[in-house]
Backbone bond lengths (Angstrom), bond angles and torsions (degrees), N, CA, C in turn:
res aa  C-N    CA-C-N  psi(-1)  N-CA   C-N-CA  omega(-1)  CA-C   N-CA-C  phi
1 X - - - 1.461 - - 1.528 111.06 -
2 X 1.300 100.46 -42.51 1.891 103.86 173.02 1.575 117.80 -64.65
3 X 1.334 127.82 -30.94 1.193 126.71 161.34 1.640 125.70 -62.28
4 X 1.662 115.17 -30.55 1.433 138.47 -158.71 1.774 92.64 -83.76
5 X 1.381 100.85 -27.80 1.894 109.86 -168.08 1.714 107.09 -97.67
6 X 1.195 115.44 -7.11 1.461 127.47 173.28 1.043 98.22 -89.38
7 X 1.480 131.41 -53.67 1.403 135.69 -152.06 1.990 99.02 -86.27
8 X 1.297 113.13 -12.68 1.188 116.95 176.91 1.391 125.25 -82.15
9 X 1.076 85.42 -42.53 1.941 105.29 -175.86 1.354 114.25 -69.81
10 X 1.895 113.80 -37.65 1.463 139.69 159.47 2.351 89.12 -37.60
11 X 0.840 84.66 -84.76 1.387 87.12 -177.01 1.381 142.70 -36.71
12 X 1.595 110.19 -33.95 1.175 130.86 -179.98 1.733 102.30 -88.29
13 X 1.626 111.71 141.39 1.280 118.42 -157.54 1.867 97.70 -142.94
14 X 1.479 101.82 170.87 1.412 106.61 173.44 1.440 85.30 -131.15
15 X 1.359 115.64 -177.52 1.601 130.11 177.68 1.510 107.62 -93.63
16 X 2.063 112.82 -55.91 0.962 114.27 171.97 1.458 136.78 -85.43
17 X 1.326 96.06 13.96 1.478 94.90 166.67 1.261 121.68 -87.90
18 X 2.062 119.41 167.40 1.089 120.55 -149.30 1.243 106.08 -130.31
19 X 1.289 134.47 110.35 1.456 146.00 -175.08 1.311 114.54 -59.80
20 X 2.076 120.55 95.65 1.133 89.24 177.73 1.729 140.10 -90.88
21 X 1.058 136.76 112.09 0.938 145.75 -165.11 1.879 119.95 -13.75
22 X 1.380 112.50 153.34 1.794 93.78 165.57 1.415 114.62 -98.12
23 X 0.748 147.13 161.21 1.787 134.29 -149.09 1.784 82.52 -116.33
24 X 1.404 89.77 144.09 1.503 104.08 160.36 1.514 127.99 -64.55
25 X 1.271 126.20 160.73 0.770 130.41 179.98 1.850 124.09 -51.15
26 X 1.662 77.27 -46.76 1.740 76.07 177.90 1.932 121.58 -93.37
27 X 1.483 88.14 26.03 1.748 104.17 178.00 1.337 91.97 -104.41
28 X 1.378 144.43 13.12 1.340 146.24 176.43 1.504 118.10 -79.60
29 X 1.141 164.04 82.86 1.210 144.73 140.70 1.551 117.39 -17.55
30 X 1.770 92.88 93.21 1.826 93.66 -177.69 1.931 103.91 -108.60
31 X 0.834 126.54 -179.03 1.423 148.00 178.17 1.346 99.31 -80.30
32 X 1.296 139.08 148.26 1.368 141.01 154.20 1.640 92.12 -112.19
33 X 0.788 164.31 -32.06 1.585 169.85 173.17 1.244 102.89 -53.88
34 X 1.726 122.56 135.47 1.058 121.50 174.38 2.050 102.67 -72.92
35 X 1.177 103.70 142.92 1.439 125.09 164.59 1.977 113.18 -33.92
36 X 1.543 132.36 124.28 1.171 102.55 -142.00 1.521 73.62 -115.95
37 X 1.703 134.07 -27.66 1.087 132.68 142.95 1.986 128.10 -46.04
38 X 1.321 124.44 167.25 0.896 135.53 -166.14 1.880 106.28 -134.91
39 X 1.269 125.43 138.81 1.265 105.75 173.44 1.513 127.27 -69.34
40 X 0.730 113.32 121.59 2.164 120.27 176.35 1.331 115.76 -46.61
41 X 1.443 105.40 -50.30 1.777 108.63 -145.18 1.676 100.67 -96.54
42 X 1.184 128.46 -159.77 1.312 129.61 -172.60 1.505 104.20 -134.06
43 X 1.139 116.72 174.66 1.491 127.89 170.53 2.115 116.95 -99.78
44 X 0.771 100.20 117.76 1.697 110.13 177.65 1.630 110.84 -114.61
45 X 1.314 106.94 174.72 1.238 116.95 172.32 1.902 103.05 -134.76
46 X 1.173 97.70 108.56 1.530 112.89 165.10 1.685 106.84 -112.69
47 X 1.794 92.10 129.95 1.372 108.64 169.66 1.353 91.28 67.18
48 X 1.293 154.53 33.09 1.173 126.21 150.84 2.059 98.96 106.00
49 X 1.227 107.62 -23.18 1.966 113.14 173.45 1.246 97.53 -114.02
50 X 1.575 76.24 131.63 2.199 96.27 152.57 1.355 95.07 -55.01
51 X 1.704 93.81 143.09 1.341 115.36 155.29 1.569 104.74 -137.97
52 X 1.528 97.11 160.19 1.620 100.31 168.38 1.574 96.95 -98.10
53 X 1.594 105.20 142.95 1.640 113.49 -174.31 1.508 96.41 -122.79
54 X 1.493 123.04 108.28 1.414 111.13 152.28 1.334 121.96 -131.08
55 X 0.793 129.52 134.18 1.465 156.52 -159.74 1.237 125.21 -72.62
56 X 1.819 158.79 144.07 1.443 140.22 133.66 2.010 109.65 -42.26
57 X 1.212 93.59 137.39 1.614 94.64 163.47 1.438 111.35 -71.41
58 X 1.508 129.12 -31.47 1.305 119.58 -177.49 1.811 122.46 -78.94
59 X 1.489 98.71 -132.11 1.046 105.02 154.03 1.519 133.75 -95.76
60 X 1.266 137.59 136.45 1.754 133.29 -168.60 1.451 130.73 -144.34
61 X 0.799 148.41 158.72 1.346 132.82 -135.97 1.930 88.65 -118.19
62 X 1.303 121.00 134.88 1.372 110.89 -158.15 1.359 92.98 -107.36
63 X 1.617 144.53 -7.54 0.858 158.40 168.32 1.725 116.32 -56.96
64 X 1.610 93.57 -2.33 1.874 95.11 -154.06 1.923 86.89 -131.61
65 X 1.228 105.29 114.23 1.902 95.27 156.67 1.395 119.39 -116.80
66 X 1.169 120.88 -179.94 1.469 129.44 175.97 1.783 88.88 -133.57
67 X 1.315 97.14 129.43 1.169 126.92 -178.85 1.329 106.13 -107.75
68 X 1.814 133.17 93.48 1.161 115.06 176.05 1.708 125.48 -107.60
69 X 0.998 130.75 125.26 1.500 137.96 -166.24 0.983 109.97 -105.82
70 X 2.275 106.54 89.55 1.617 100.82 153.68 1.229 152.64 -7.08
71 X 1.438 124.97 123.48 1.517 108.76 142.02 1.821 128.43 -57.87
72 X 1.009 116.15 164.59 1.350 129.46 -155.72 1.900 105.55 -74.76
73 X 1.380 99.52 30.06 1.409 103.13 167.31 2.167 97.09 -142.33
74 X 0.934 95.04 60.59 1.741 121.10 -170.40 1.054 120.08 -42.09
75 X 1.253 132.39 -156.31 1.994 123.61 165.52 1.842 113.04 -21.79
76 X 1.038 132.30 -47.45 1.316 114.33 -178.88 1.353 125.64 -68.90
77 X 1.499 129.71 -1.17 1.296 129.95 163.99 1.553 119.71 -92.64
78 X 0.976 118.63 139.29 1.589 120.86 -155.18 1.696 90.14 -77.43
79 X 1.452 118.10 -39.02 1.216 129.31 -146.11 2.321 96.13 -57.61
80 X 1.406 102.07 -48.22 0.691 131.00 161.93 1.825 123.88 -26.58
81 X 1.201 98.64 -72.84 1.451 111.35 -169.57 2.311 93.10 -77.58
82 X 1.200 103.89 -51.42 1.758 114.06 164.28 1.804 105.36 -24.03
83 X 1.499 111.31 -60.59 1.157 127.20 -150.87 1.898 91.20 -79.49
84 X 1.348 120.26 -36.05 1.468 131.47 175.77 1.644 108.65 -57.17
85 X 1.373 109.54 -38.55 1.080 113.32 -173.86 1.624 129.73 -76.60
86 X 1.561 95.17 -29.63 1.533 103.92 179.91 1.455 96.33 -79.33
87 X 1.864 139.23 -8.57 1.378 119.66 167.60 1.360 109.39 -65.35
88 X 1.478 112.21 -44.35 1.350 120.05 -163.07 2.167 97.30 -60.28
89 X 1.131 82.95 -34.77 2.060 82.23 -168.34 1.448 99.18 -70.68
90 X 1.523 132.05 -28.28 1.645 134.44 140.65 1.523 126.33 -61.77
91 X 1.408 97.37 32.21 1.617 114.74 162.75 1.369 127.24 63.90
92 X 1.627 95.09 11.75 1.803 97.38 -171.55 1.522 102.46 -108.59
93 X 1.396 113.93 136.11 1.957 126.92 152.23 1.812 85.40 -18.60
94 X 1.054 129.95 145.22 1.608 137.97 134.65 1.406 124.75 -126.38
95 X 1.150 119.98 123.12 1.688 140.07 -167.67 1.374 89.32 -102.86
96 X 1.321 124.06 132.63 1.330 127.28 130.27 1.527 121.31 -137.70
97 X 1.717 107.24 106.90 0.862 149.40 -169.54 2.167 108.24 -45.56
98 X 0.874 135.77 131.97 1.627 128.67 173.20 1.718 92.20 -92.44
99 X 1.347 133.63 82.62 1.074 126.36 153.64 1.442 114.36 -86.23
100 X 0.880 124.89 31.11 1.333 122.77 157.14 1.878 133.85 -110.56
101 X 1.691 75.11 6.32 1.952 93.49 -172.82 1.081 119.19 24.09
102 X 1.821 87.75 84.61 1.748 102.81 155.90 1.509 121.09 52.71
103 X 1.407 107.76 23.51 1.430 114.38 155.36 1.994 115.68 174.33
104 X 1.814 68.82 96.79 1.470 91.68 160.74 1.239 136.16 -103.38
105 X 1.665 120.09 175.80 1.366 109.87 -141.30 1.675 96.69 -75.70
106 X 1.749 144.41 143.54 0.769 128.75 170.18 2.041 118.20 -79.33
107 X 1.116 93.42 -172.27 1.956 84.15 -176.35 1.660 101.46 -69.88
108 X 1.263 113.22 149.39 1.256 95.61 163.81 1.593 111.70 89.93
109 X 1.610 124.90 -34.34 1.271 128.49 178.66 1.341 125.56 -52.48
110 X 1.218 114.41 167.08 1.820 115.13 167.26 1.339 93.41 -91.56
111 X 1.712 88.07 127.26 1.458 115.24 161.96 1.742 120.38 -72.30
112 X 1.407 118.09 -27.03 1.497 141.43 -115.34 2.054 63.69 -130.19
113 X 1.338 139.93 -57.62 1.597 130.70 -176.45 1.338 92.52 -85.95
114 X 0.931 141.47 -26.94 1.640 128.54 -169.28 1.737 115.77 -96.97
115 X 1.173 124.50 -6.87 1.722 121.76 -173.25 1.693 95.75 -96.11
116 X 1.282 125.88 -43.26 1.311 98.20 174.35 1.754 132.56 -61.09
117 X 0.864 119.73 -17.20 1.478 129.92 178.34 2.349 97.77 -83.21
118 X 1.280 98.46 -9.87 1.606 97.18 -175.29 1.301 90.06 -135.50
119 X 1.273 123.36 82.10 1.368 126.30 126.14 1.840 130.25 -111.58
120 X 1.109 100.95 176.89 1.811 102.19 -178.43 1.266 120.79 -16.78
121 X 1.372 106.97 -52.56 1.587 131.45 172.70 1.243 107.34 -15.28
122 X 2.053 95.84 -83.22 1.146 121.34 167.95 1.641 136.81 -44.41
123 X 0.854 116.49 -59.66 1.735 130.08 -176.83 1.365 115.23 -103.51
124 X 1.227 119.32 18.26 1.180 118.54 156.96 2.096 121.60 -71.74
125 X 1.580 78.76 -63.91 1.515 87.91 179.38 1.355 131.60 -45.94
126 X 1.303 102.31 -52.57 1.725 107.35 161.51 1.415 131.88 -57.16
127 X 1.337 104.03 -21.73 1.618 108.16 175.24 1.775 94.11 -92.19
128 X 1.079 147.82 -47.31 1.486 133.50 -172.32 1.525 110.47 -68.90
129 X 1.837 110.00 -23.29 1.693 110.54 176.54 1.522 88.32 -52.05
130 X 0.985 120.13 -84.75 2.229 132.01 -158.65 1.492 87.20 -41.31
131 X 1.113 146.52 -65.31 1.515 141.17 -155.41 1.088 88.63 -41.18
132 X 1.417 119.74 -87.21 1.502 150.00 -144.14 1.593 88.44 -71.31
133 X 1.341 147.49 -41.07 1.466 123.96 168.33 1.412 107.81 -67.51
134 X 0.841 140.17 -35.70 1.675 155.84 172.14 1.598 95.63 -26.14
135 X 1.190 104.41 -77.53 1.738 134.10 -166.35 1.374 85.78 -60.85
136 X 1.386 137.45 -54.90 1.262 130.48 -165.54 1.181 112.46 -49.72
137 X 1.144 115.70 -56.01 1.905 133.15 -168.19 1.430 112.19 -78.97
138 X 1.441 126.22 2.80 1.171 133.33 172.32 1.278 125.60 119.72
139 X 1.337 117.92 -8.02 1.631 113.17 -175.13 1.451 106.30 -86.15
140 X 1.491 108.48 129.16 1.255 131.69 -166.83 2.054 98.53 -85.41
141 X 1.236 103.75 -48.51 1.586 99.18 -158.08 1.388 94.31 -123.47
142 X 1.484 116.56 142.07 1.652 120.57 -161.39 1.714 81.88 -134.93
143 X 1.347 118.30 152.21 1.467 138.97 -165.37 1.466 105.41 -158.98
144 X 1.390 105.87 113.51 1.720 125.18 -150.43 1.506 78.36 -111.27
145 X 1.509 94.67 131.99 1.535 125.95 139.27 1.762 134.83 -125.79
146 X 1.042 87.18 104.91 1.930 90.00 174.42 1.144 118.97 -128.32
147 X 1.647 90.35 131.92 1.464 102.39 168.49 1.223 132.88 -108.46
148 X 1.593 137.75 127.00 1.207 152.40 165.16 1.875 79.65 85.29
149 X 1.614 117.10 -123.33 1.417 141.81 -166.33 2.061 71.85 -33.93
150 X 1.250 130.32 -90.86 0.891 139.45 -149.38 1.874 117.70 -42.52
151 X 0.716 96.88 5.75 1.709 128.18 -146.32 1.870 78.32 -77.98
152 X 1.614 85.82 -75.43 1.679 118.92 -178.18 2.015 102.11 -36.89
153 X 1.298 111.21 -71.86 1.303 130.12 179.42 1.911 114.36 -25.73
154 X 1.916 92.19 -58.55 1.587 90.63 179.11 1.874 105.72 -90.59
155 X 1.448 123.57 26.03 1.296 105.53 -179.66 1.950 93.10 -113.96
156 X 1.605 105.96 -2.89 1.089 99.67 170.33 1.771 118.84 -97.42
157 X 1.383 113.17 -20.49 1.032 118.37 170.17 1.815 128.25 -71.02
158 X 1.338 90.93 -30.72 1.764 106.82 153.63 1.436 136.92 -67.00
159 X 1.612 105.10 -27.34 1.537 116.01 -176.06 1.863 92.73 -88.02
160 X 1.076 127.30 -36.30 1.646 127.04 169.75 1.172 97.66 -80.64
161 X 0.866 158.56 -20.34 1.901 138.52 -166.28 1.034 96.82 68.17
162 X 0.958 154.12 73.83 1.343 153.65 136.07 1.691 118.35 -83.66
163 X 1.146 129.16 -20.51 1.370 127.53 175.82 1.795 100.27 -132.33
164 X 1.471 98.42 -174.91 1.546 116.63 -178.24 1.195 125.82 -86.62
165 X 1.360 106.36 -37.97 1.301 123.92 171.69 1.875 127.05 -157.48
166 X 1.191 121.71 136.38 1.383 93.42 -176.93 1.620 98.11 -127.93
167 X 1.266 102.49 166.37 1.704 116.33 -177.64 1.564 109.03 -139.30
168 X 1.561 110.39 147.36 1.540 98.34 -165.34 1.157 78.35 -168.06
169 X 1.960 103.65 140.94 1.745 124.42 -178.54 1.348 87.59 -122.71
170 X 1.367 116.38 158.50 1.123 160.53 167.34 2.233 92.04 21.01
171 X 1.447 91.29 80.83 1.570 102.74 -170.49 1.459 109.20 -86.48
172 X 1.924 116.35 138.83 1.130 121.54 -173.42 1.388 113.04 -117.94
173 X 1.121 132.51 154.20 1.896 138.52 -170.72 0.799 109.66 81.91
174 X 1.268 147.89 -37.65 1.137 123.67 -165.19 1.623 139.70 -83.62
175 X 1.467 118.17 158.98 1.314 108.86 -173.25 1.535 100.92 -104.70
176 X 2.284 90.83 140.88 1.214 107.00 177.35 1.511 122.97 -147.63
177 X 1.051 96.15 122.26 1.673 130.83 76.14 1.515 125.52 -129.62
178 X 1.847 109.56 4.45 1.450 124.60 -164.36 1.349 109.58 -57.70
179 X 1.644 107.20 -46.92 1.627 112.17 -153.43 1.550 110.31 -70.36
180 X 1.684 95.45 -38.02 1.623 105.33 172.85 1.706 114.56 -71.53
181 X 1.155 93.77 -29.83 1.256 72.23 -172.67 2.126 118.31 -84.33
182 X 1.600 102.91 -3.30 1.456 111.39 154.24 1.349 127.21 -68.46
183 X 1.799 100.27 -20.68 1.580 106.75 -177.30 1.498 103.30 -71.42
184 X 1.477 102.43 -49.53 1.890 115.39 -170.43 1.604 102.90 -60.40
185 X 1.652 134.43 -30.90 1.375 129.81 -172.53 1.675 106.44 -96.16
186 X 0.823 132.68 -28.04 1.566 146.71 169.06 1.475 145.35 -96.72
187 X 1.490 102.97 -14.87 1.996 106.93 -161.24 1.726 86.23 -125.72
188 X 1.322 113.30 160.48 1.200 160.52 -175.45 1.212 111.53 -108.73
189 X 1.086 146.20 -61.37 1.047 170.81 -165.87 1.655 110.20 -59.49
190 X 1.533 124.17 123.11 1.303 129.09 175.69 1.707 120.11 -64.44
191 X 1.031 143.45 132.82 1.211 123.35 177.50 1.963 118.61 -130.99
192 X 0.535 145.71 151.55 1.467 163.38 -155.40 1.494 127.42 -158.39
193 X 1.709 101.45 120.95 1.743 114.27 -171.14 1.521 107.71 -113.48
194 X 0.797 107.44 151.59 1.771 110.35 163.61 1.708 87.27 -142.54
195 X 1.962 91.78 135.05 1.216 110.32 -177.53 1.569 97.90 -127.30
196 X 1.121 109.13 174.10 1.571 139.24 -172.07 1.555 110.85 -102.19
197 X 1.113 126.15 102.74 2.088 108.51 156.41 1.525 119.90 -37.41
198 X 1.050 101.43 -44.15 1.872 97.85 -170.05 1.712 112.99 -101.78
199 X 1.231 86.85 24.12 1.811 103.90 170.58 1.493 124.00 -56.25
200 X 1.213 140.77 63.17 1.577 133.71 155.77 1.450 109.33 -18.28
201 X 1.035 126.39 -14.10 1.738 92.34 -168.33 1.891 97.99 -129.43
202 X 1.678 101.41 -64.47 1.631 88.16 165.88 2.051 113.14 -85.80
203 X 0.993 97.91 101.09 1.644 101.12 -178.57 1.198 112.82 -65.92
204 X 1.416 119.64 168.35 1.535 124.31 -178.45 1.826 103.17 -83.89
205 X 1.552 107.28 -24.38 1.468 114.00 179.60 1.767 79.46 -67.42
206 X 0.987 147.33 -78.89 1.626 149.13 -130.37 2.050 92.54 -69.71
207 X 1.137 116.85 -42.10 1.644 122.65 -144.54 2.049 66.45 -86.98
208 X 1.293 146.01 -58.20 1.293 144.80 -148.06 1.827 88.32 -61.31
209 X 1.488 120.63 -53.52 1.311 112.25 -170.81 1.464 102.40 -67.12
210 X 1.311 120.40 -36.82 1.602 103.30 -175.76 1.422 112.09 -55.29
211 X 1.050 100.92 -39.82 2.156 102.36 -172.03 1.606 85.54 -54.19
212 X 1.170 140.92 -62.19 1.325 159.78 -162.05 1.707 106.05 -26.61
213 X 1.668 113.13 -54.06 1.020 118.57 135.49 1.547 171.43 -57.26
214 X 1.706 92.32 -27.56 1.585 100.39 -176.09 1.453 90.08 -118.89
215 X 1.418 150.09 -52.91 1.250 162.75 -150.89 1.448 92.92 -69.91
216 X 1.548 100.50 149.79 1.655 120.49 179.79 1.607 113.27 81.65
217 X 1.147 97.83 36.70 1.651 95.37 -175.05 1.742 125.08 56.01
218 X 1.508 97.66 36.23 1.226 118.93 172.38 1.434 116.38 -82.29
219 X 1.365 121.26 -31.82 0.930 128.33 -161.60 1.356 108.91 -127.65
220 X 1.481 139.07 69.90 1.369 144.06 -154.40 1.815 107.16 -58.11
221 X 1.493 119.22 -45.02 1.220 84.44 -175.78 1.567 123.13 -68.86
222 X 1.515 143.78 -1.22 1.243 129.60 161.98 1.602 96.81 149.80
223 X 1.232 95.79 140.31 2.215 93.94 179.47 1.540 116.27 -174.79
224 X 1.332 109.32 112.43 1.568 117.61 -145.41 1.908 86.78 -129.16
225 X 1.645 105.04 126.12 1.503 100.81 161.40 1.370 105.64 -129.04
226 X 1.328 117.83 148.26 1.331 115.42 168.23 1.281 105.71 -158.37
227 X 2.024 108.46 135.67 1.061 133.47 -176.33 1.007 141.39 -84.10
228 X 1.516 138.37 124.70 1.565 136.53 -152.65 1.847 114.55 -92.92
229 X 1.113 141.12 64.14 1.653 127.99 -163.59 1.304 116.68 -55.82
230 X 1.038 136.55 130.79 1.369 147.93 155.70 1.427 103.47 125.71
231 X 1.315 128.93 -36.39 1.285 116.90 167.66 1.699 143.82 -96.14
232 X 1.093 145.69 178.96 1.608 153.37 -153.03 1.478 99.38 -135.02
233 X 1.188 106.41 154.29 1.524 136.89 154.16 1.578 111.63 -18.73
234 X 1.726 97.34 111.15 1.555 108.65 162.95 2.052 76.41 113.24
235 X 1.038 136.37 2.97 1.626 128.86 -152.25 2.022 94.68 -70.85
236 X 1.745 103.28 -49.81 1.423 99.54 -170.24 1.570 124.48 -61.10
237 X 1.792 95.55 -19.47 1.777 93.71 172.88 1.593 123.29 -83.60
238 X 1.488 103.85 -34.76 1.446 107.25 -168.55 1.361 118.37 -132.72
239 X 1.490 142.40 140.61 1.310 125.56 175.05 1.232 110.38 -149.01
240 X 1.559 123.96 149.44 1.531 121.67 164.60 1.069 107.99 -35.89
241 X 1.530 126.56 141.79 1.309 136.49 158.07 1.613 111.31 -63.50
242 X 1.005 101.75 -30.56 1.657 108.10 -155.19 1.696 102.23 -99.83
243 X 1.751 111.61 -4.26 1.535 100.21 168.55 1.206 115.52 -119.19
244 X 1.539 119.98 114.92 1.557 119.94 -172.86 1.406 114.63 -59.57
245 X 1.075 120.57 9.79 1.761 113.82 -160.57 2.208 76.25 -101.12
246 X 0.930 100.08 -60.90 1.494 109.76 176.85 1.663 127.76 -40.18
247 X 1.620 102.25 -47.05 1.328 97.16 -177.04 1.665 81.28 -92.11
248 X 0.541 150.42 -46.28 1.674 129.24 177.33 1.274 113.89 -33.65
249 X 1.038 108.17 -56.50 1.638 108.02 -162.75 1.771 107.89 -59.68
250 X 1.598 108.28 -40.09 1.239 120.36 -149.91 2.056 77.86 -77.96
251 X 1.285 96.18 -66.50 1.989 85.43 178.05 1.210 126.87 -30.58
252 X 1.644 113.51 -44.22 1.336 124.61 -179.15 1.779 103.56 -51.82
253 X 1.296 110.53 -86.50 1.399 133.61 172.63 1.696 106.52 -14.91
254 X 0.850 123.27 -37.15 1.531 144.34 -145.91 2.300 94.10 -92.77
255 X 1.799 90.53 -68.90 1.648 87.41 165.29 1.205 125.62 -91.67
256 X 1.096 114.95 29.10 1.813 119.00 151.96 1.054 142.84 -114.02
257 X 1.370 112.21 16.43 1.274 175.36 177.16 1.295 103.07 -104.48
258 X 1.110 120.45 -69.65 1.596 108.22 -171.08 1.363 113.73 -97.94
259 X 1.340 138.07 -14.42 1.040 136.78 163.43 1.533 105.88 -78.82
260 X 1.378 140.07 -1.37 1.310 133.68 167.67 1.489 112.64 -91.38
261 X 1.724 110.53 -20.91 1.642 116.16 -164.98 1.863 85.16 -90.54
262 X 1.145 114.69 -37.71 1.656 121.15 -172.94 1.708 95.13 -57.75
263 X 1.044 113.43 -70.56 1.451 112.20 -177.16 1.378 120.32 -45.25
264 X 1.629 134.66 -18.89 1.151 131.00 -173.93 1.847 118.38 -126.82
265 X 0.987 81.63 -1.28 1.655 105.58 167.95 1.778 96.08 -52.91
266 X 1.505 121.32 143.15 1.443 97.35 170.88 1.586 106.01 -106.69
């Protein structure tokens, strides 16, 4: 039924809504600096998908995951699995799921030959296999993070109830004001964006209409946006080392995010 309600919503359309685009590769704010961290966790296969698994070093409550949903350069970017790791060092299980089966976009790739082979169709299934083994093995409360491509992923897992809470930076595909406004008539679920000023794809004109909808106590179960200046698309995964406006932002983005999943955790 959770697949039948993805594949529905895929379908269902407004006229005036506005498709937001997936940003190219070279609309990314990437690092030129080698990575000064290393990834922690390991690679597994749950349900049949790689996942990246990393862990708290201490003690952690196994009842609780963080579900994080790539941008469209997925398990093979370190930046990625790095960014998985600092949840886990904020004490949470972290899953990150390969819904993109084993071929994501490389740097530099065509987006424009590579998105038809990755739509809903596609990356749905593999991301609800890990949920639904997730839930199997005991975790009660799931806490969505997506970024950019992933953006889309946790705004669909929120409009079904399927998780507890979801959080999403600088989010791509989706249509708006439609998707939110399925979240505000249908979901339970709290949700939280961090956007970019120099964003091509989710704009600050697009993130202003979303508040439009959920913001002002429109949206009772909970809905927090906050905006990053000086930087563009891809900002919450990766940043120059060497520009503080950047690693700020990306830190910032990072605990507002987790101080929004902390607050709604029950």
């Amino acid at each position: 039924m959770q697949l039948f309600g993805f594949v529905l919503l895929s379908l269902l359309s407004v006229v005036r809504a506005v498709v937001v685009p997936a940003v190219d590769s070279s609309g990314h704010f990437h690092s030129p600096l080698a990575l000064e961290a290393t990834p922690q966790g390991k690679n597994v296969t749950i349900n049949g998908i790689l996942t990246y698994v990393t862990l708290p070093k201490g003690r952690f409550d196994p009842s609780i995951a963080v579900l994080l949903l790539t941008d469209i350069f997925g398990l093979p970017s370190p930046d990625n699995l790095v960014l998985a790791d600092q949840w886990a060092a904020a004490g949470f299980a972290t899953y990150v799921p390969d819904y993109l089966n084993g071929d994501a976009l490389p740097m530099g790739g065509n987006i424009t030959a590579w998105a038809p082979n990755h739509g809903e169709a596609q990356t749905t299934p593999p991301l609800l296999a890990v949920v639904s083994a997730l839930k199997a093995r005991g975790v009660k409360q799931i806490a969505t993070t997506g970024y950019c491509f992933g953006g889309l992923y946790t705004t669909r897992l929120v409009q079904n109830n399927t998780i507890t809470v979801g959080t999403m930076a600088h989010p791509s595909s989706l249509d708006v004001p439609t998707d939110f406004q399925r979240i505000k008539a249908q979901s339970h679920v709290p949700v939280e964006i961090n956007n970019a000023e120099l964003d091509t794809g989710f704009t600050p004109v697009l993130a202003v209409e979303t508040d439009g909808v959920l913001d002002d106590g429109q949206y009772p179960p909970g809905y927090f946006r906050r905006q990053f200046n000086g930087v563009g698309h891809g900002f919450a995964v990766r940043a120059n080392a060497s520009e503080p406006v950047q690693v700020a932002a990306k830190q910032g983005a990072f605990d507002s995010s987790l101080a929004f999943i902390k607050k709604h955790l029950e």
